[in-house]
C-alpha positions in Angstrom: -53.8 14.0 83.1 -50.5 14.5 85.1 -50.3 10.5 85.1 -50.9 9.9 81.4 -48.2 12.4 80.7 -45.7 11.2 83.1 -46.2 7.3 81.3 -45.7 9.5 78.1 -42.6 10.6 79.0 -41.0 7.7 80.2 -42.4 5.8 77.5 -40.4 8.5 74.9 -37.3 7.5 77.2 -37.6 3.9 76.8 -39.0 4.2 73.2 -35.8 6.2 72.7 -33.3 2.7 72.8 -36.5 0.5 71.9 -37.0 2.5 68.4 -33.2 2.6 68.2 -32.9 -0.7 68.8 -35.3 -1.8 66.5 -34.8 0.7 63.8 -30.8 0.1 63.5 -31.5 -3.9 63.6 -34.5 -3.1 61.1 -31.7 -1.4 58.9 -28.7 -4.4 59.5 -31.8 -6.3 58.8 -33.0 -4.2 55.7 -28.9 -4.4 54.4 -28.9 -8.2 53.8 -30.6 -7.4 50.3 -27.1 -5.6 50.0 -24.9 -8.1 51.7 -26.4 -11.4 50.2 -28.0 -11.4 46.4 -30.8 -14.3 47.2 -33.1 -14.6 49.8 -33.0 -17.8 50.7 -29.4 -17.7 52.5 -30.3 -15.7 54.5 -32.9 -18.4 56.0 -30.3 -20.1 58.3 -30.5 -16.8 60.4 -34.1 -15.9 60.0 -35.1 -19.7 61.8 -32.6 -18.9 64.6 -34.2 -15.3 65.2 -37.3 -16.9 65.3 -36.3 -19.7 67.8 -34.7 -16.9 70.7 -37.9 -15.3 71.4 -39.4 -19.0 72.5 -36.8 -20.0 74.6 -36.3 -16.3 75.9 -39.7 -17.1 77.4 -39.0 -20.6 79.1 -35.1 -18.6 80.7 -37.4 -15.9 82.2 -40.6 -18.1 83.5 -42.3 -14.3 84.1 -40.1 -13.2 86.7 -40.1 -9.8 85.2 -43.7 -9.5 85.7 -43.7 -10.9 88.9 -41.0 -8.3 89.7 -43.7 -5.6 89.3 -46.4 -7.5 91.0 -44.8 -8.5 94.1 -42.7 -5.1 94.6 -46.1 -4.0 95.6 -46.6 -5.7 98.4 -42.9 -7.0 99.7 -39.7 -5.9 100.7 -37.7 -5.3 97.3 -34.0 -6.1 98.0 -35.8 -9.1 99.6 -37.5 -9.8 96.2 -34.6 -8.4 93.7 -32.3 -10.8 95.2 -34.6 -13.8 95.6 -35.3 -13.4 91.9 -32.1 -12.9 90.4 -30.6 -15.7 92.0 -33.4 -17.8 90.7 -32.5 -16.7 87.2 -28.6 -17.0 87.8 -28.9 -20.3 88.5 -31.7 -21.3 85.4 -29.8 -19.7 83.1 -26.6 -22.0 83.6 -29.4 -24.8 83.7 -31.2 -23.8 80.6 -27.1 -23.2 79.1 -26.0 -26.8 79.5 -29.5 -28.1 78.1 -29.2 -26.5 75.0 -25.2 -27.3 74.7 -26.1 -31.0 75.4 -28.6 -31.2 72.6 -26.8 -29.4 70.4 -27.1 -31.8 67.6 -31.0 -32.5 68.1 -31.5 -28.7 67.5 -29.8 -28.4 64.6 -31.8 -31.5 62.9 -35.0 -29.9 64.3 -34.2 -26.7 63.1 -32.4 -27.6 59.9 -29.4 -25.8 60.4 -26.9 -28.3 58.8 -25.1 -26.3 57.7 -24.5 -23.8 60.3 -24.5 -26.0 63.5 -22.8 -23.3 65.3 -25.5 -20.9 65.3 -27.1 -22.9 68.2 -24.0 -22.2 70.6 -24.0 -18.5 69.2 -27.3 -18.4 70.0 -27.4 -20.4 73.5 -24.6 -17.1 74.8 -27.1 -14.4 73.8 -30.1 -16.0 75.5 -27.8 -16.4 78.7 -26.4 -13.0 78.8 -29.5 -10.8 77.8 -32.0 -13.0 81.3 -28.6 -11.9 83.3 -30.3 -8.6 81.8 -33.8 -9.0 82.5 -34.3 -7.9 86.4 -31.9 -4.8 86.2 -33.6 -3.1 83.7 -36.6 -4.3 85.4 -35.3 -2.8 88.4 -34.6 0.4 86.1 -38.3 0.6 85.1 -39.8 -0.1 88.6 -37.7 2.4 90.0 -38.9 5.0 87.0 -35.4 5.5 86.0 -35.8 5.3 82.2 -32.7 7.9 81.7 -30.0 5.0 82.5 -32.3 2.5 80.8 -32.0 4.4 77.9 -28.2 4.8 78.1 -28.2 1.1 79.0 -30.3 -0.1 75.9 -28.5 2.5 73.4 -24.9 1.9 74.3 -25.6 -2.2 73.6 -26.6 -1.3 70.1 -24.2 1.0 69.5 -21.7 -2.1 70.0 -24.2 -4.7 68.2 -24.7 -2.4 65.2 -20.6 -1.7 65.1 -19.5 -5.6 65.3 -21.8 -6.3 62.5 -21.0 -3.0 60.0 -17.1 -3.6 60.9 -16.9 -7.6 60.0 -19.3 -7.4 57.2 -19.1 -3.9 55.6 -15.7 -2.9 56.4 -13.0 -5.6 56.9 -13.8 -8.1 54.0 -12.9 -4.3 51.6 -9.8 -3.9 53.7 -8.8 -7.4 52.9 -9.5 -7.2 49.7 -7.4 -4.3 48.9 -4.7 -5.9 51.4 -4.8 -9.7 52.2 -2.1 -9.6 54.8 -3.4 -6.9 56.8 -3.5 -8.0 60.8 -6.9 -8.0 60.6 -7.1 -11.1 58.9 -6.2 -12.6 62.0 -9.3 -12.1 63.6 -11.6 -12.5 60.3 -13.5 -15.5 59.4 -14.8 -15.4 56.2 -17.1 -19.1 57.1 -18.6 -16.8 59.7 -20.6 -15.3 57.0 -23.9 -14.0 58.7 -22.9 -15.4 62.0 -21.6 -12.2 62.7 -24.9 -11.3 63.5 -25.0 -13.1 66.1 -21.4 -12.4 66.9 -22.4 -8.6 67.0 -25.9 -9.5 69.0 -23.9 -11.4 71.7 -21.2 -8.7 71.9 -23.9 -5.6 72.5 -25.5 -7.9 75.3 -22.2 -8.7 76.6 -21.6 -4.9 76.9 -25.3 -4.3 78.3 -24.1 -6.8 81.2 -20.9 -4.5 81.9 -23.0 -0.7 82.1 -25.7 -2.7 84.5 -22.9 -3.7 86.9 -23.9 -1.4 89.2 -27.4 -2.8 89.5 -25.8 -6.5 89.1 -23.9 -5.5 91.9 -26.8 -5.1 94.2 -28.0 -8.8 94.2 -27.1 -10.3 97.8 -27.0 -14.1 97.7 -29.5 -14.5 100.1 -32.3 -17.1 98.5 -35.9 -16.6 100.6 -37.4 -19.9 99.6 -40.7 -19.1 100.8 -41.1 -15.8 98.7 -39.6 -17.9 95.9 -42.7 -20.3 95.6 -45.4 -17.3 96.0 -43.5 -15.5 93.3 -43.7 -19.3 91.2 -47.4 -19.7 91.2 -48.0 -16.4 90.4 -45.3 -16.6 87.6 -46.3 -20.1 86.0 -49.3 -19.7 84.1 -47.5 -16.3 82.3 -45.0 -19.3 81.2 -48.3 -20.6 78.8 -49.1 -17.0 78.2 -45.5 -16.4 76.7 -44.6 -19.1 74.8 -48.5 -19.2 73.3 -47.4 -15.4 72.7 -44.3 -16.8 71.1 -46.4 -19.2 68.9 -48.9 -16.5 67.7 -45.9 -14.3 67.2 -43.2 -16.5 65.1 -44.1 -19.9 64.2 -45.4 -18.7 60.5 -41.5 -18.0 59.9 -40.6 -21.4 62.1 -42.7 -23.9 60.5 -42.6 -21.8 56.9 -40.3 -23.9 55.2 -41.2 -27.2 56.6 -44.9 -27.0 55.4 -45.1 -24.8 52.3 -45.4 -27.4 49.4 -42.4 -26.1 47.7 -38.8 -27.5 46.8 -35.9 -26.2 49.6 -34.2 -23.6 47.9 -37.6 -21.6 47.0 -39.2 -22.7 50.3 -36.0 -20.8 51.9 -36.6 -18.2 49.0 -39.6 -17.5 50.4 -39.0 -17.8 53.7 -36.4 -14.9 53.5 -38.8 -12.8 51.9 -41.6 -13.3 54.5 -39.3 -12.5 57.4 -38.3 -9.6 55.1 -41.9 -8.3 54.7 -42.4 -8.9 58.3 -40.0 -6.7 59.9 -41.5 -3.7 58.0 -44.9 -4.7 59.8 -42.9 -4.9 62.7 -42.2 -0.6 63.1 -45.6 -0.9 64.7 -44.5 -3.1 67.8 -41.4 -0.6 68.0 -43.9 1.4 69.3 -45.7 -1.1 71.1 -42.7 -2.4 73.0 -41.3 1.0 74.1 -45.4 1.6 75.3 -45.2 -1.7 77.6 -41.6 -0.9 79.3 -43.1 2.0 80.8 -46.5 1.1 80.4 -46.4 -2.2 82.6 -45.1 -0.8 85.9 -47.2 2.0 85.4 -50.2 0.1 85.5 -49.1 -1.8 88.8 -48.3 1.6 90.8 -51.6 3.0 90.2 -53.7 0.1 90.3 -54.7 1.3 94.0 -55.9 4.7 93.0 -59.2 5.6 93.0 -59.6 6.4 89.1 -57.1 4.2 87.7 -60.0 2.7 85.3 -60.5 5.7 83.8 -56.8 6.8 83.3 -56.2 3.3 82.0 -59.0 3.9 79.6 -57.6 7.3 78.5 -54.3 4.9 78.0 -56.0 3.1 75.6 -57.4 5.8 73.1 -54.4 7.7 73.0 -52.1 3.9 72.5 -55.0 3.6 69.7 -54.5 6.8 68.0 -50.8 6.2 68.0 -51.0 2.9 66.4 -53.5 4.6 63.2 -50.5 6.8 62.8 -48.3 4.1 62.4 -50.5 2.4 60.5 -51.4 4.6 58.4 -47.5 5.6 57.8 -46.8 1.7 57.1 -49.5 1.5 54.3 -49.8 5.4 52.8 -45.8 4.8 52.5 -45.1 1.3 51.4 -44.2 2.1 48.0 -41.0 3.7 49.0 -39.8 0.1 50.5 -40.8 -1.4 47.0 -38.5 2.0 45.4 -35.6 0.8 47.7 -35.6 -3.0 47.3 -36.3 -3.0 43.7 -33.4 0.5 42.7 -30.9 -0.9 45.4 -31.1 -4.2 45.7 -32.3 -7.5 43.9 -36.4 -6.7 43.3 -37.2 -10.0 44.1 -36.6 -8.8 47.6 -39.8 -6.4 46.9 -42.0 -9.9 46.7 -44.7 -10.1 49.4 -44.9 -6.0 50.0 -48.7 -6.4 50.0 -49.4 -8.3 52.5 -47.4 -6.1 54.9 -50.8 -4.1 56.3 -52.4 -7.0 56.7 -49.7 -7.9 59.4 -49.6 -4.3 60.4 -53.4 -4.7 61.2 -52.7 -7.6 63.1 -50.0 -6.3 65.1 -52.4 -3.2 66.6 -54.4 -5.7 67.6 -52.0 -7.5 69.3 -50.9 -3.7 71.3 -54.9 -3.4 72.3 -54.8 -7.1 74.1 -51.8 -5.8 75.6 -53.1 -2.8 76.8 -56.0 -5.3 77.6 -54.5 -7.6 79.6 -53.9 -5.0 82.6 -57.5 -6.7 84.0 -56.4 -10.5 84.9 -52.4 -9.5 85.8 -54.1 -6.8 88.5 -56.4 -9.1 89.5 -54.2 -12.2 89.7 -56.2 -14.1 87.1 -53.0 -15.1 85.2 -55.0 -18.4 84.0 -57.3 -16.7 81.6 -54.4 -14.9 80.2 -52.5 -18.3 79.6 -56.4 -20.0 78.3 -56.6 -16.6 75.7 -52.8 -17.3 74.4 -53.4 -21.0 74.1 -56.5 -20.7 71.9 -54.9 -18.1 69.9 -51.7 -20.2 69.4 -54.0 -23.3 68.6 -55.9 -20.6 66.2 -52.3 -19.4 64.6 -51.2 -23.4 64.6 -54.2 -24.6 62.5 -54.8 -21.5 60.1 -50.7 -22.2 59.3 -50.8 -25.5 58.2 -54.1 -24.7 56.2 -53.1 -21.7 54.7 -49.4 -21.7 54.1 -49.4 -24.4 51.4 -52.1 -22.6 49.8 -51.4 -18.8 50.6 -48.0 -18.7 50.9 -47.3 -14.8 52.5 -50.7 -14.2 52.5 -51.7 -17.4 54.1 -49.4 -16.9 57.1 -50.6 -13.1 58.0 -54.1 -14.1 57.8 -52.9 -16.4 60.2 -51.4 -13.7 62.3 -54.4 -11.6 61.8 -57.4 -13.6 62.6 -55.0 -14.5 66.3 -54.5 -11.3 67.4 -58.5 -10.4 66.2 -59.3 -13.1 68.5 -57.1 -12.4 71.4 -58.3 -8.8 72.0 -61.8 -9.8 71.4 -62.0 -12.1 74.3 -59.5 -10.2 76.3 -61.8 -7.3 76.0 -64.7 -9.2 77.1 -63.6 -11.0 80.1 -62.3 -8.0 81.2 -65.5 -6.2 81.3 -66.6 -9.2 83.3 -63.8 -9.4 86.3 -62.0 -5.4 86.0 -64.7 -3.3 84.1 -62.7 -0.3 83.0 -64.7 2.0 80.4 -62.8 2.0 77.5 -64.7 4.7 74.8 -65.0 1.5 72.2 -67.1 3.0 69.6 -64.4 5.9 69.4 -61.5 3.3 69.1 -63.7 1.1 66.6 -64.3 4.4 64.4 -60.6 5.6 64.2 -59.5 2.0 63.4 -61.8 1.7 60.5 -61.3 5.2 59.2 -58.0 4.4 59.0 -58.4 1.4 56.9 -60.7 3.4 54.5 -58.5 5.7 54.1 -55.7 2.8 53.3 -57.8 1.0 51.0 -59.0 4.2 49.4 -55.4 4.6 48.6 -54.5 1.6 47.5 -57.5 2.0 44.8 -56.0 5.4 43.3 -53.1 4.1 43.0 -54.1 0.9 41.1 -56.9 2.9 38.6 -55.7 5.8 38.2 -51.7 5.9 38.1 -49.3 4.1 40.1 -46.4 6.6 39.6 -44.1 6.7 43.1 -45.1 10.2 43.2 -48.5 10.3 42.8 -48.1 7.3 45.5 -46.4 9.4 47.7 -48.4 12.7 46.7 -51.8 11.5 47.7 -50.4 9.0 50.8 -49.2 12.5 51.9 -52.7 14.2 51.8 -54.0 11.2 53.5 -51.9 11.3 56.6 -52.1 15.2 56.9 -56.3 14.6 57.0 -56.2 12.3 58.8 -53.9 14.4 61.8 -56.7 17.2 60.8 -59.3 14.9 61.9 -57.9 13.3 65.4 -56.6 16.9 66.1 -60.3 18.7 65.6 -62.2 15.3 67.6 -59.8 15.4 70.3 -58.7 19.0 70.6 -59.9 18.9 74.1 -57.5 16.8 75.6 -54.7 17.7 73.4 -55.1 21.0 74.8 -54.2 20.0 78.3 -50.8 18.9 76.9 -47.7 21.1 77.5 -46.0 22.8 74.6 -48.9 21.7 72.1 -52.0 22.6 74.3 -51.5 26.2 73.2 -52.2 25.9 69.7 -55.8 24.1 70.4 -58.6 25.0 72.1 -60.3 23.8 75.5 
């Protein structure tokens, strides 16, 4: 038990920036109802936020899981400076690249009309892989204190660029055009201070990790390069198909939904919108894998590291019912907010939103899943699973979009992830059996969507009131903490603090 609660803890101290993180660029995010009346303009930015996570994937070519691999077995300096001289040098690569086709992006990605997102866009790429192997230093080393600090003081600066240039000076202007800050306010920039605020916080980031940036000796081990390489490669396929099964709804949305531009971008606004609120789940997934993936590595060699990966697992499961159950019991507030604050066309969609949820666990279980073929160097089944699923997300797109709309694009999402922990699951048990209590997992994920749809059917037939909503979402989530607290009272009484109050 003394493991699973030392990966709790550190996964509370890097789910401290991640949730952070997410949650105050979930709120900028949830403000552009407030800063821009329609939808659609905020599309520009939506298509460029979906573009960063696929070419964050091509600057990092899986060194960072390399990293964790290969500290196993070799000499780290060795290794920390191989690796981030390998990514010093592809980054400027990468940089050029992407300033050179400039003008071929913005046709591909029909941004017209804001060309220079791409160079905005280009920076913060750069500067957050100059990131990626000190905090994956951070987390190897099982220092998630100054990760924390690290992560947190980069929003802080993000979230204060973005509320000072779009809250604050256009009202100071306003009351006094000549005021100095005009010299250093664009009103063009518009929602390009997004960016301008994103690339300012991972600017910053660079600074606090100095120390660890520091550290890098310029001394390039060729040989350890190319073992590192074919490890790496075939989590290239597994990220970018990741990337695919992840984004490309909100990337292709507008170019096939059989609609004329201004609603397609209408719409395309108020998918990304709906999707971020699915998101809160992968908050909690992404804080699970910073601590989670090292984790798995260092005890890989111990003798019951199935079974504490399998205890992993339940407790990652329970977590994400909460979340879901929080999402769904809960989502009429978000339809209260968008529709008393802000335009209600911004509530369009809302329904959809557990579907995506539902979809997103699913993703977390593969990722918990997929501990089996990166112990056991099988990196090619990972990158096979990711490519079916992207082909799966590709096909059900096209299909469904034109037809669907929102809905189409999260079945889309949904039936992927289904798949991808499906067949995770199962080649796992074939090459790294690890006994995962299934029918315990499968019974808490489908009491949870019971008690969702249960719900969802009070409040349709018999009143649909906020608080009667809220009222009976309420006495949902209570049972259902009732219920995981009675079935797994045992192990929650070998927590500290909480173990007293159940018992053994």
């Amino acid at each position: 038990m003394s493991g699973i609660k030392k990966l709790a803890g550190q996964t509370l101290w890097y789910g401290i920036p991640t949730i952070a993180s997410r949650f105050l660029g979930y709120l900028m995010n949830m403000a552009l109802p407030f800063f821009v009346a329609m939808p659609e303009k905020t599309a520009d930015l939506v298509q460029v936020y979906t573009i960063i996570p696929f070419l964050n994937v091509l600057y990092a070519y899986g060194l960072e899981t390399a990293y964790f691999r290969f500290s196993q077995t070799h000499d780290k300096q060795k290794l920390y400076n191989t690796l981030s001289l390998s990514l010093l040098y592809s980054s400027i690569f990468f940089t050029v690249i992407l300033v050179l086709c400039k003008n071929m992006l913005v046709s591909a990605a029909d941004l017209q009309n804001h060309p220079d997102y791409i160079l905005w866009m280009a920076a913060i790429i750069a500067v957050d892989n100059l990131n990626t192997l000190p905090f994956a230093k951070l987390r190897q080393e099982n220092r998630p204190k100054r990760y924390a600090f690290a992560r947190v003081m980069g929003i802080v600066v993000n979230v204060f660029v973005v509320i000072f240039f779009l809250g604050v000076v256009p009202k100071i202007l306003k009351a006094d055009p000549d005021n100095f800050l005009h010299l250093i306010y664009n009103k063009d920039l518009g929602l390009g201070y997004y960016l301008l605020g994103n690339l300012c916080g991972s600017l910053f980031t660079l600074v606090v990790l100095s120390k660890e940036i520091k550290q890098v000796r310029f001394h390039f081990d060729t040989k350890l390069w190319k073992e590192v390489m074919r490890y790496s490669a075939p989590l290239i396929i597994v990220g970018l198909g990741g990337m695919i099964n992840d984004v490309l709804s909100r990337l292709i949305y507008r170019h096939v939904v059989d609609l004329p531009q201004q609603q397609a971008d209408h719409e395309l606004g108020i998918f990304a919108n709906i999707f971020r609120i699915a998101l809160l789940i992968t908050i909690m997934i992404q804080a699970f894998r910073m601590a989670a993936e090292p984790f798995f590595f260092n005890r890989s060699k111990e003798e019951n590291a199935q079974k504490t990966y399998a205890r992993v697992m339940k407790f990652f499961v329970i977590a994400c019912c909460f979340m879901f159950l929080f999402i769904g019991l809960f989502l009429d507030i978000f339809r209260w907010i968008f529709t008393t604050f802000a335009n209600p066309r911004w509530a369009e969609g809302l329904d959809v939103v557990p579907l995506l949820a539902l979809g997103n666990i699913f993703l977390g279980i593969y990722y918990n899943l997929s501990v089996w073929y990166k112990l056991t160097n099988k990196n090619m089944y990972g990158a096979v699973i990711t490519v079916i699923g992207a082909v799966i997300t590709i096909v059900l797109n096209i299909i469904l979009i034109p037809r669907l709309h929102y809905t189409g694009a999260a079945i889309a999402t949904f039936s992927c992830y289904l798949f991808m922990m499906l067949s995770s699951y199962l080649l796992g048990q074939k090459y790294y059996p690890i006994p995962y209590p299934v029918k315990k997992l499968i019974a808490y994920l489908t009491l949870v969507i019971l008690i969702y749809l249960l719900h969802l059917g009070l409040v349709k037939f018999v009143s649909s009131s906020l608080s009667f909503s809220l009222g009976t979402g309420l006495l949902f989530f209570i049972f259902f903490t009732w219920f995981v607290a009675k079935i797994e009272a045992k192990e929650l009484a070998k927590l500290p603090l909480v173990g007293k109050y159940f018992t053994k």
